[in-house]
C-alpha positions, 0 to 999 in steps of 0.5 A, spaced: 936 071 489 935 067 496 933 071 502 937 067 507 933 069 513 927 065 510 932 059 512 932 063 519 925 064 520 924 056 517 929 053 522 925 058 528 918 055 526 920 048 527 926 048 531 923 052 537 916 054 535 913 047 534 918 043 537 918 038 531 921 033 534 924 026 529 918 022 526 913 028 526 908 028 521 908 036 519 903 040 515 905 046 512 898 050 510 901 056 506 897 062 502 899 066 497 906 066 499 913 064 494 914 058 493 921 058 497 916 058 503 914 051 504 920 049 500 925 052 505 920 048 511 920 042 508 927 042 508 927 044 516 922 039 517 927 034 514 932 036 517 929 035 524 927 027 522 919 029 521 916 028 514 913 034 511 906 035 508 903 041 504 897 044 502 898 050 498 891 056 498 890 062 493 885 067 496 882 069 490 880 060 489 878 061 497 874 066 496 870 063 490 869 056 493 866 061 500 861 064 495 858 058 493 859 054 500 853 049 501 853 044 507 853 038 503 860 041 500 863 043 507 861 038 510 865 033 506 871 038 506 871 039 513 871 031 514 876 030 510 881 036 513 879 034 520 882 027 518 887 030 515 889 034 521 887 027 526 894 024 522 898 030 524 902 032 530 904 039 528 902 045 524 905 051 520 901 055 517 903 061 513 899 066 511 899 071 504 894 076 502 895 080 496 888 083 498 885 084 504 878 085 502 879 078 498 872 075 501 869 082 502 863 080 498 862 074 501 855 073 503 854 073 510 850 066 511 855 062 506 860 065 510 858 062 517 856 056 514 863 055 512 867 057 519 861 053 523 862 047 518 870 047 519 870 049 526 871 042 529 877 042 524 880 049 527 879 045 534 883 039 534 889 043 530 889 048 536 887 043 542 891 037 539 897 039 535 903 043 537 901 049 531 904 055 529 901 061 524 904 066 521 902 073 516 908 073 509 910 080 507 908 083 501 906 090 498 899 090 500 901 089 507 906 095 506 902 099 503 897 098 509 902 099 513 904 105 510 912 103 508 916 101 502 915 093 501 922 094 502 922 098 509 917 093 511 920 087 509 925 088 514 921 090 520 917 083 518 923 080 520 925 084 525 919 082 528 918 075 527 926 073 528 926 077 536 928 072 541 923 070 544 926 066 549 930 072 553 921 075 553 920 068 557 921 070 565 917 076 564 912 073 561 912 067 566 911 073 572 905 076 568 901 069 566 902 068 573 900 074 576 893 074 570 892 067 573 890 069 581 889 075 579 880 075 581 877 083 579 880 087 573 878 094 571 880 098 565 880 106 564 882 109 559 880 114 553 871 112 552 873 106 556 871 104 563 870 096 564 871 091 570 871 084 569 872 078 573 877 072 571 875 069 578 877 061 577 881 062 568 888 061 567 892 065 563 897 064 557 904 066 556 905 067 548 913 067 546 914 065 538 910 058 540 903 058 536 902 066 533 909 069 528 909 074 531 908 073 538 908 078 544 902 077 549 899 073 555 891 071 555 886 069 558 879 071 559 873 074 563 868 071 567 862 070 562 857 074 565 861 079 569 863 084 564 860 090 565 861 097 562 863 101 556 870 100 551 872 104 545 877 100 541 882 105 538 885 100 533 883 100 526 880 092 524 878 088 520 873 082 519 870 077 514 874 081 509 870 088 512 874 094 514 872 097 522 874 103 525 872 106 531 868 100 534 865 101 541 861 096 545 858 097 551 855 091 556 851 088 561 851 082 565 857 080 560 854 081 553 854 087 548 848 090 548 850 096 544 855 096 538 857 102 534 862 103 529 864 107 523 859 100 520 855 100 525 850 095 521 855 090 518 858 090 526 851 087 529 851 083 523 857 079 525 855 079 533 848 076 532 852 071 528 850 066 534 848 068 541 856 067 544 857 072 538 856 078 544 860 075 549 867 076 549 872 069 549 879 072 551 883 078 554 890 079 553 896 084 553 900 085 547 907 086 549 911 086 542 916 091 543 917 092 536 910 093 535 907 100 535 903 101 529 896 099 528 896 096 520 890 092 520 893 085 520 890 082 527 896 077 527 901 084 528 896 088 531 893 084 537 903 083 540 902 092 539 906 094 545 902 097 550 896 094 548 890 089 550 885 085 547 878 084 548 875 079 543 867 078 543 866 071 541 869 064 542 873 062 548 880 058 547 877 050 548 881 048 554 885 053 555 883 060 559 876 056 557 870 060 560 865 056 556 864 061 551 862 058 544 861 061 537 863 061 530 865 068 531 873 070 535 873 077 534 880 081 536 879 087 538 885 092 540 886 097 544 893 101 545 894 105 551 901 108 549 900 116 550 900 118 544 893 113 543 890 116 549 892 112 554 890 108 559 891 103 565 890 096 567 888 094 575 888 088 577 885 087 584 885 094 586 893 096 584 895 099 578 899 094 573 899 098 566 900 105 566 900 108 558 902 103 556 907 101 560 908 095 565 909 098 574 911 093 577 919 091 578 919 084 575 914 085 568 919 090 566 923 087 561 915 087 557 916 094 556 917 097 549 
C-alpha cells in the first residue's frame, strides 16, 4: 500500500527545499530506499516543469567499490560525476542504510583517497546547486533508535514534514545575532571553551539543504579556539561507532583526543593537517528532536544541542578557510538531563540548559 506522506515529503523536497523551479534540470541521488522514493520525486519534479535525473546506490556495491579505491579509478569516477553534477541545478539526495557499520572495514587509506578524489564533486553540489539531503527510515535505524520501525516511521515524518516556514523569524534573529556575535564561551559538564567568530557569518537551516533541519552554523576563527570540550552524543564515522569523545585545544587545533577509540579517533584527525582544527559550529534547535541515535542527519537538529566539527569549513559560506577531507560533526546536548550547559556570547548568556534566554529566539525552544 502507498504511504501517502512520501507524496507530501516529495512535493516539500522540490517545492520548498530545492525550489525547483520549470526547466531545472533535477538529480535524485537515492540509496538503499524503496523504489517508490525516487518515483514519487520524479513525479513532483515533472510536476513542477523540471526534468528528473536518478542515480540509484546500494551500500553493500559502495562498500566494495571503497575497498579496493585506486587514484586512476577515483579519478575517473570523480570526472565523471563532477560533470554530471556541472549539468544540474538542483540536488535531492535520499539516503537508506541497512547497516550503519557498512564501510566499517574499509581501510583507511583507500577511504581518504576516495573522499580527497570526490571532493571537488561535494564542492560544487554544496557551492553550485540548490541540494537537499535527507536519512530514509528503516528498521536499523529504529532499531538504533530504540523504537518499533512503526513508532519510528512516524516520528520520521513527524520530524521531516515540520513547518519550517513558521521556525523562520526566529532563526533569522539567531543568524543575525551569531553573525555580529565576536567572543563565544561554552560551560558545561567536562566543557569550558572560548572561541572568537570575529568577521564569519552564520546560516540559518529551515528545511532548505538537511531533511531534517533545525540550526544555525558558522564557525570559529581558526586559530582561536582555546580549551577542553567533552562531547555527550554518541557517533559515528567512516563507519566506526565513537562515544565519549573529548578534545582539548590550543591555538585552535586538538592537541588531544580521547574517546572510547581513542586510536581509531587520532587516526581520522591526522588524516590531513585541517583535520585538527574545526570547520563550523552550529546550534540544533529541532523541537522534535531529543534523542541521540547515531544518525548525525538527526542528530547534529537535537533541540538543545550544538556542534563543534573538526574539519573542513563550509567554502563560501561561514568559510574560515579551513580545509580537509574530513567534516566531523560532533554533538553536544545541553538539556538538563544531558548535564547541562550554557552558551554566551560577547559576555551575555544566550542558551541555558538548553533553552534560548533572549525574548525573540524563543520560539527556537523545545
Amino acid at each position: 500500500m502507498h504511504d501517502p506522506r512520501i507524496d507530501s515529503l516529495a512535493t516539500q523536497l522540490v517545492r520548498y527545499s530545492t525550489s525547483v523551479k520549470r526547466g531545472d534540470k533535477v538529480l535524485i541521488d537515492a540509496h538503499d530506499v524503496p523504489g517508490s522514493v525516487p518515483v514519487a520525486l520524479i513525479r513532483a519534479v515533472r510536476k513542477a516543469g523540471a526534468l528528473p535525473f536518478v542515480n540509484l546506490g546500494d551500500a553493500q556495491v559502495n562498500r566494495e567499490m571503497l575497498r579496493g579505491a585506486d587514484e586512476a579509478q577515483y579519478d575517473t569516477l570523480a570526472k565523471y560525476s563532477l560533470a554530471q553534477m556541472r549539468h544540474m541545478d538542483a540536488y535531492i539526495a535520499i539516503r537508506g542504510s541497512h547497516n550503519i557499520t557498512e564501510t566499517s572495514d574499509v581501510p583507511a587509506a583507500r577511504m581518504a583517497t576516495a573522499m580527497k578524489k570526490l571532493r571537488p564533486v561535494l564542492n560544487h553540489r554544496v557551492n553550485k546547486t540548490r541540494w537537499c539531503v535527507l536519512r530514509w527510515p528503516n528498521p536499523a535505524m529504529a532499531q538504533q533508535a530504540g523504537m518499533s520501525t512503526e513508532a519510528f516511521e512516524d516520528f520520521f515524518f513527524k520530524v521531516c514534514l515540520l513547518d519550517y516556514k513558521k521556525l523562520v523569524p526566529a532563526m533569522k534573529r539567531l543568524e543575525a545575532l551569531m553573525t555580529k556575535t565576536e567572543e563565544v564561551h561554552i560551560k558545561g559538564n567536562g566543557t569550558d571553551l572560548r572561541f572568537s567568530m570575529k568577521g564569519l557569518e552564520a546560516i540559518a537551516c529551515g528545511g532548505t539543504h538537511n531533511i531534517p533541519d533545525g540550526e544555525c552554523f558558522s564557525a570559529p576563527v581558526k586559530n582561536s579556539v582555546e580549551g577542553v570540550i567533552r562531547y555527550n552524543a554518541p557517533t559515528i564515522y567512516q563507519g566506526i561507532a565513537f562515544d565519549n569523545i573529548e578534545l582539548t585545544f590550543e591555538r585552535g587545533k586538538v592537541v588531544k583526543a580521547t574517546a572510547n577509540n581513542t586510536k581509531a579517533i587520532n587516526k581520522i584527525l591526522d588524516s590531513d593537517p585541517g583535520a585538527r582544527y574545526v570547520g563550523e559550529f552550529a546550534i540544533g534547535f529541532n523541537p522534535q528532536i531529543k534523542e541521540p541515535m547515531r544518525d548525525i542527519l538527526f542528530d547534529e537538529k537535537i533541540a538543545g544541542s550544538f556542534h563543534f566539527t573538526p574539519g573542513q569549513a563550509y567554502e563560501g559560506v561561514a568559510d574560515n578557510g579551513n580545509r580537509s577531507q574530513v567534516h566531523w560533526d560532533m554533538v553536544c546536548i545541553q538539556r538538563p538531563d544531558y548535564g547541562g550547559g550554557e552558551i554566551w556570547f560577547d559576555g551575555k548568556l544566550v542558551r541555558k540548559n538548553g533553552k534560548f534566554v533572549p525574548k525573540g529566539l524563543a520560539a527556537l525552544n523545545y
